[in-house]
C-alpha positions in Angstrom: -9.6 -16.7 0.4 -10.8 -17.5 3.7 -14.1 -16.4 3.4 -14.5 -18.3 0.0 -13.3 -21.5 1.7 -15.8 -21.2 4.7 -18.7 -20.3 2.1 -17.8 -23.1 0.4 -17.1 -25.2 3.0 -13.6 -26.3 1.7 -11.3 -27.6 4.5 -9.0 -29.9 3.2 -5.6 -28.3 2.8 -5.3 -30.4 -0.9 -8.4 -28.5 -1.8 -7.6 -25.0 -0.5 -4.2 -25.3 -2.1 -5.5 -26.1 -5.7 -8.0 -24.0 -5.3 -6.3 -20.8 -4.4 -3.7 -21.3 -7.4 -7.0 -20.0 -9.9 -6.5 -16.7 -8.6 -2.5 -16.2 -8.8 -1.5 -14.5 -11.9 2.5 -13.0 -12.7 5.2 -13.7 -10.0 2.8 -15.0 -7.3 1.8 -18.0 -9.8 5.8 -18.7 -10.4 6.5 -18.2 -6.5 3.3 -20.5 -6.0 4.4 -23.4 -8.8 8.2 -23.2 -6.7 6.0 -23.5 -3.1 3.6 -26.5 -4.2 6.1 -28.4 -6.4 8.5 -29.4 -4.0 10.8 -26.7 -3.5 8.9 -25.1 -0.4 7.4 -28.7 1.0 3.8 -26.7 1.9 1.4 -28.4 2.2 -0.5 -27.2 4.8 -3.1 -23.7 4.5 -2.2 -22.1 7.4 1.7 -22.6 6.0 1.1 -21.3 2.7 -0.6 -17.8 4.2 2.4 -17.5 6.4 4.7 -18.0 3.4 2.6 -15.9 0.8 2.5 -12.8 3.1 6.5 -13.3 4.3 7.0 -13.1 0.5 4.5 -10.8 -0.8 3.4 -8.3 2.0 6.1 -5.1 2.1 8.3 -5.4 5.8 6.4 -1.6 6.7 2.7 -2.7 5.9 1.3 -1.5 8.7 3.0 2.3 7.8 1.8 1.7 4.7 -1.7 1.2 5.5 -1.7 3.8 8.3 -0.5 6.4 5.7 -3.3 5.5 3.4 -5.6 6.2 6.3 -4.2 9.3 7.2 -4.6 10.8 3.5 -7.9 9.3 2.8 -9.7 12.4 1.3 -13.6 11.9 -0.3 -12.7 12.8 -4.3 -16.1 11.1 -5.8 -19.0 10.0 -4.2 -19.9 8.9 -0.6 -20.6 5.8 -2.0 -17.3 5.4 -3.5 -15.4 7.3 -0.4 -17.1 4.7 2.1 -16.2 2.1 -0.1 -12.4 2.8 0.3 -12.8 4.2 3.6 -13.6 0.7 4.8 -11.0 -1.4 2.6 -8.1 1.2 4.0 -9.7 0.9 7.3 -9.9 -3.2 7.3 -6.1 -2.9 6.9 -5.1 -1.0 9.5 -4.7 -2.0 13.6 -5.7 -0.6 16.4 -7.7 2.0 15.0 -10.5 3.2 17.9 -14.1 3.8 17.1 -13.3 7.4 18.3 -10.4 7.5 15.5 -12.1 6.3 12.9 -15.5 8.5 13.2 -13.2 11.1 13.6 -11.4 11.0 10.6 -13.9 9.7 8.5 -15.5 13.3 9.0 -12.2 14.9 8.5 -12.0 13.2 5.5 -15.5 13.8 4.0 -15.4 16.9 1.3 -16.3 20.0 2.9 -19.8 20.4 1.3 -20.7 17.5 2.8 -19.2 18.0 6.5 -21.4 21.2 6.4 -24.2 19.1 5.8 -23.5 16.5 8.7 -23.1 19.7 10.7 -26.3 21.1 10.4 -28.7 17.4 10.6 
């Protein structure tokens, strides 16, 4: 949402908060209404990302994501593969340069880690 407020150049904390509510859907719409209408009292962006991730984000996120990185395995395409090799990577912290290349290899099918091999 960040991004799309900077591109847009949205900086009022109104705006961003009626903004953001056109992308909620199922329980984080309810929890949203609750948070906006009184109940919560936000009112203020940086508030309401605090609040959304305290109620949304699992307690062991960064295990979760870290156990996504460490089964990433290329199934389709390298397209595809770098595609969720970077959105599981984003996620994670503290991941070295080092790691990364390293396992991005590792992760790569076989045919295609012979190839990188012999270039």
């Amino acid at each position: 949402m960040n991004n799309y407020f900077d591109a847009e150049e949205v900086t009022s904390n109104t705006c961003k908060l009626l903004l953001v509510v056109g992308f909620l859907q199922g329980e984080a719409l309810d929890w949203h209404r609750a948070m906006i209408g009184g109940i919560g009292g936000i009112n203020r962006w940086v508030d309401y990302e605090q609040a959304i991730q305290v109620n949304f984000q699992p307690t062991n996120a960064e295990d979760c994501y870290r156990d996504n990185f460490a089964n990433l395995k290329q199934t389709g395409s390298v397209k595809d593969f770098n595609r969720e090799f970077r959105r599981v990577v984003l996620k994670c912290k503290n991941v070295s340069e080092e790691e990364m290349f390293d396992k991005y290899k590792r992760s790569l099918r076989k045919d295609i880690q012979k190839e990188l091999v012999l270039k």
